[in-house]
SEBA-694987 format. One record per residue (C-alpha): x, y, z. Coordinates in pm, 1 decimal, m for minus. Example, Ala and Ser with C-alpha at 12.3 -4.5 7.8 and 13.67 -1.06 7.14 Angstrom:
% SEBA-694987
((1230.0; m450.0; 780.0))
((1367.0; m106.0; 714.0))
% end
This chain:
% SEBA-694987
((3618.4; m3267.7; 10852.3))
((3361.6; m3281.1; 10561.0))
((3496.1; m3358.7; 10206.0))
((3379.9; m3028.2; 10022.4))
((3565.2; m3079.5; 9692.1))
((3352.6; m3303.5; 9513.9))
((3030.2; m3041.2; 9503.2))
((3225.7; m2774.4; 9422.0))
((3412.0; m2979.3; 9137.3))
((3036.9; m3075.8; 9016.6))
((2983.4; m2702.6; 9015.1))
((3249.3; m2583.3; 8831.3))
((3187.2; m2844.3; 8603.8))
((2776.5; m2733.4; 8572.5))
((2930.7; m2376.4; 8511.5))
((3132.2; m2463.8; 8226.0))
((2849.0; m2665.4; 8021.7))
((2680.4; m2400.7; 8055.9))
((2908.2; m2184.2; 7913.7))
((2983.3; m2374.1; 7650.0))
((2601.5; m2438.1; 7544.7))
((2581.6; m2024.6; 7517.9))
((2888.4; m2041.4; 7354.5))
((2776.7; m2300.2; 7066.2))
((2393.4; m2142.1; 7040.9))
((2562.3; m1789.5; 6950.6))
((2755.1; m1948.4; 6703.2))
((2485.9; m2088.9; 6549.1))
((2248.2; m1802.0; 6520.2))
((2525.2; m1609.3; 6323.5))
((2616.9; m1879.5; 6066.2))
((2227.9; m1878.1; 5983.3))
((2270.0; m1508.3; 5820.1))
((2552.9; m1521.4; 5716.4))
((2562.9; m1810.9; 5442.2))
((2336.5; m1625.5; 5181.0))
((2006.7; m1800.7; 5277.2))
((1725.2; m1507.3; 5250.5))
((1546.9; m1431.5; 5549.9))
((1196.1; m1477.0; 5569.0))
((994.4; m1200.3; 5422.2))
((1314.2; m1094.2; 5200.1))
((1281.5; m1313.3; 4913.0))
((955.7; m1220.5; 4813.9))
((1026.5; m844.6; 4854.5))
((1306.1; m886.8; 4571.4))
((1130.5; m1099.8; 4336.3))
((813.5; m872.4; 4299.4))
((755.4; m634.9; 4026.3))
((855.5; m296.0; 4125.9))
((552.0; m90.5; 3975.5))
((827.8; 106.5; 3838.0))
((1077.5; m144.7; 3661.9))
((1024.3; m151.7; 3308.5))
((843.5; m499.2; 3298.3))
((516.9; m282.8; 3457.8))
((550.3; 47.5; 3287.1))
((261.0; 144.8; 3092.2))
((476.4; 340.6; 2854.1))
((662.0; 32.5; 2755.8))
((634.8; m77.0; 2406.8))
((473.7; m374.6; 2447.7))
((117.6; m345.3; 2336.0))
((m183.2; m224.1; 2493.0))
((m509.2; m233.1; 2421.2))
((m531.5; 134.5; 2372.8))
((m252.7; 85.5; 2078.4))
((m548.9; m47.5; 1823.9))
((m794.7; 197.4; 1914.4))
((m928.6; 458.6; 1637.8))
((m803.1; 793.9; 1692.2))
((m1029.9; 960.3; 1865.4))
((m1380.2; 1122.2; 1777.7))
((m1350.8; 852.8; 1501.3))
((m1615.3; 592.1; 1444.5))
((m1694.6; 324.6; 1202.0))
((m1968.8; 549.2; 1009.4))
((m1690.7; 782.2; 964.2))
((m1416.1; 581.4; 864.9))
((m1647.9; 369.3; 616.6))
((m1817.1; 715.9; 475.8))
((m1373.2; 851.2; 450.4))
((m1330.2; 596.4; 206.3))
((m1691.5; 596.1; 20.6))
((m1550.2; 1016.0; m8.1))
((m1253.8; 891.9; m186.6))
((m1327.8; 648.5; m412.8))
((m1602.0; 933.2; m549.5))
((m1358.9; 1194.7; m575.4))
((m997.2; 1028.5; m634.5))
((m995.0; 1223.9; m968.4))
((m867.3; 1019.8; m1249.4))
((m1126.5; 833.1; m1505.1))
((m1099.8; 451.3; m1501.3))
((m1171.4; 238.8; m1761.0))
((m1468.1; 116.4; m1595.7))
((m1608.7; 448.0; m1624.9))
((m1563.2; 545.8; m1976.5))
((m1673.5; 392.7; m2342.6))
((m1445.9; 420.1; m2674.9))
((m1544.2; 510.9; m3022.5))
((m1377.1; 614.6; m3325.7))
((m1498.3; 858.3; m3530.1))
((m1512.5; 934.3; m3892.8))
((m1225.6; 954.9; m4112.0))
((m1063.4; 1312.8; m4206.8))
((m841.8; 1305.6; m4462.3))
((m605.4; 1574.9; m4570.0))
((m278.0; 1620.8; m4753.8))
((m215.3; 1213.7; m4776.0))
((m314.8; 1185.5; m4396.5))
((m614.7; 972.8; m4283.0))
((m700.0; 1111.3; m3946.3))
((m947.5; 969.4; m3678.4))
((m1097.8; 1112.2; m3374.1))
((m1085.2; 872.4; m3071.2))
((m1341.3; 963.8; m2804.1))
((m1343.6; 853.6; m2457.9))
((m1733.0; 916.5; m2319.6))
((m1747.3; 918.2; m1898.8))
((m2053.8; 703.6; m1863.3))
((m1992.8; 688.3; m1464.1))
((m2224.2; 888.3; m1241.4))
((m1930.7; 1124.7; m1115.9))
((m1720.6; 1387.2; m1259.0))
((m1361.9; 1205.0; m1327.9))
((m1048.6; 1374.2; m1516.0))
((m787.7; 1332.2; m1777.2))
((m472.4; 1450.7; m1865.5))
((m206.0; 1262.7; m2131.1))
((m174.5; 1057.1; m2429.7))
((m462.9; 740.8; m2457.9))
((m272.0; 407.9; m2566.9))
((m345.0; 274.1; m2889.7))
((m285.0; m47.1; m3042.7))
((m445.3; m209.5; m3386.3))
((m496.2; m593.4; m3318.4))
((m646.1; m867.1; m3523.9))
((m933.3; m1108.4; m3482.6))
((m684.8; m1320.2; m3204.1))
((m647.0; m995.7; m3043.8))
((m234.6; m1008.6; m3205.3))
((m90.8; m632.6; m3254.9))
((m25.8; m505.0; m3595.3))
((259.9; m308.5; m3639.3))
((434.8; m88.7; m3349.3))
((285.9; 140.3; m3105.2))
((158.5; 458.0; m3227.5))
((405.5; 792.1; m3160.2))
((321.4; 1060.9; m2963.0))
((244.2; 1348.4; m3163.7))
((382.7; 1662.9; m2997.2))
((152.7; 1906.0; m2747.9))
((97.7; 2048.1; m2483.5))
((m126.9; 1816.4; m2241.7))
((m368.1; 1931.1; m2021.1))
((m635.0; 1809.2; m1783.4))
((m989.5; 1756.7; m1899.6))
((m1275.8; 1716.9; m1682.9))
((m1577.8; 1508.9; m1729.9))
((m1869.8; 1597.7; m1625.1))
((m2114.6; 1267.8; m1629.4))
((m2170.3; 1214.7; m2034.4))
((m1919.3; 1430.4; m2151.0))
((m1653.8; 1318.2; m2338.5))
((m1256.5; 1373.3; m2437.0))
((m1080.3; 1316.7; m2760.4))
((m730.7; 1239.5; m2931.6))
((m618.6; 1249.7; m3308.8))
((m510.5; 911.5; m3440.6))
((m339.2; 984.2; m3762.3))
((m125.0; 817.7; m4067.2))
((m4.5; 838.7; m4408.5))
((m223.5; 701.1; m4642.7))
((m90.4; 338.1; m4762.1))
((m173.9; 423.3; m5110.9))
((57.2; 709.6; m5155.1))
((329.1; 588.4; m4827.1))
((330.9; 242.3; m5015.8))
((372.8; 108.0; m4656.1))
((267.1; m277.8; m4565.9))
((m35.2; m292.7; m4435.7))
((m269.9; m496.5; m4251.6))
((m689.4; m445.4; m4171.7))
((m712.8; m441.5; m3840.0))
((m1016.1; m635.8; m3652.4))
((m1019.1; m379.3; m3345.8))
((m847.2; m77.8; m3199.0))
((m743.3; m99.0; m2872.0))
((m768.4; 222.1; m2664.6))
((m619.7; 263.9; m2320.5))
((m718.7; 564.7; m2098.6))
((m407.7; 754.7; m1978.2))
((m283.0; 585.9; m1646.7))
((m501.1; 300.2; m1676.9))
((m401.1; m68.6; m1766.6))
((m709.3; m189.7; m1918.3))
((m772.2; m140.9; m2257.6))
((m1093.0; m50.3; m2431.1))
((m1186.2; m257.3; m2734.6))
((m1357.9; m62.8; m3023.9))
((m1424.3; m251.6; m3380.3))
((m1205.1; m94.6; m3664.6))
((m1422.8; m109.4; m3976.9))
((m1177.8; 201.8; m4206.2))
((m989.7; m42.5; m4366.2))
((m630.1; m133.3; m4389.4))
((m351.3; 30.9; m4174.9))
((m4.9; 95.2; m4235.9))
((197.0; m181.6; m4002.0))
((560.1; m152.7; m4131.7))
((799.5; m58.5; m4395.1))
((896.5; 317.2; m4442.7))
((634.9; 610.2; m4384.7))
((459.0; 323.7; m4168.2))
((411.0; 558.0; m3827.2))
((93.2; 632.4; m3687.4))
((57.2; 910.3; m3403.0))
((m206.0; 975.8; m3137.6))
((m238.1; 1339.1; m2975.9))
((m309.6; 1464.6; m2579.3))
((m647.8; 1438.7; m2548.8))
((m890.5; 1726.4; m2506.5))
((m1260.5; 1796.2; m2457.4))
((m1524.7; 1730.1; m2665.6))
((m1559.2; 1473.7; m2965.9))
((m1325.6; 1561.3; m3246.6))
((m1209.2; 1884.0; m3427.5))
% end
């Protein structure tokens, strides 16, 4: 009788390995997606941009180069011939634009008064409204005595026309009869109201009271024209 163990033996055998190689393969495959490593095609869906995160949106407020644009309907011809428009018409007088004098005395009562004039000599119209500064100084361009007080009034605005000019009283006691210490001023300086440059006009009426008692002088508001 034929031995018939030994091939089935190598069968059951054959069965089992391959059992076992199934076995191992499926084991495999799962501990490929399941350890964290992306599959393919995954990873670079993630790390895109989404058009709508906040790193792409065009309403972000990082800048664009519509942020430096000019407002719209506005050009360079307009914006240069805005600010040609407002240096001609910003109003005040500058001390470019005007000249200083000081007119003749007029005495009265133990007072020496003076007109200072302020003359536009611009080409536009320009305004003024306030007290002028004034300030006696000598040949080095040192003040004499204090500033001058203002002399109560009412300001108001005065407009020059190209030419015209404004005016303000400068007055003080006469040294002779105040007995006040004096000084003969080399110029008068004259400041327009809310300007910082002064005007320098030559001061050729003598001496001026610079301290001791009755030693004030006083400047008005100015107003139009040249003098009372």
């Amino acid at each position: 009788m034929a031995d018939t163990s030994q091939p089935v033996r190598r069968a059951a055998l054959f069965a089992s390995g391959v059992a076992l190689l199934g076995l191992l393969t499926a084991c495999g495959s799962e501990s490929a997606t399941s350890s964290g490593t992306p599959e393919p095609g995954k990873a670079a869906r993630s790390s895109s941009t989404d058009p709508g995160s906040s790193s792409a949106d065009p309403g972000s407020g990082s800048a664009t180069p519509g942020d430096t644009a000019p407002a719209v309907g506005a050009t360079p011809s307009d914006t240069a011939g805005s600010a040609s428009a407002s240096a001609r018409t910003d109003g005040r007088c500058h001390t470019s634009e005007l000249r200083a004098a000081v007119g003749r005395v007029d005495p009265g009562a133990g007072q020496r008064n003076f007109p200072v004039v302020l003359t536009n000599t611009s080409e536009r119209t320009c305004t003024m409204y306030g007290y002028p500064g004034a300030a006696f100084v000598d040949a080095s361009g040192k003040q004499l005595g204090p500033d001058p007080e203002r002399a109560p009034g009412s300001p108001q605005t005065v407009t020059l026309t190209p030419g015209k000019s404004a005016w303000a009283g400068l007055s003080f006691s006469s040294p002779q009869i105040s007995g006040a210490r004096t000084a003969t001023p080399a110029a008068l300086l004259v400041t327009p109201p809310d300007e910082r440059e002064p005007l320098t006009v030559k001061w050729t009426a003598g001496e001026v009271p610079v301290g001791g008692n009755a030693s004030s002088v006083s400047v008005t508001a100015l107003d139009a024209g040249t003098g009372p």
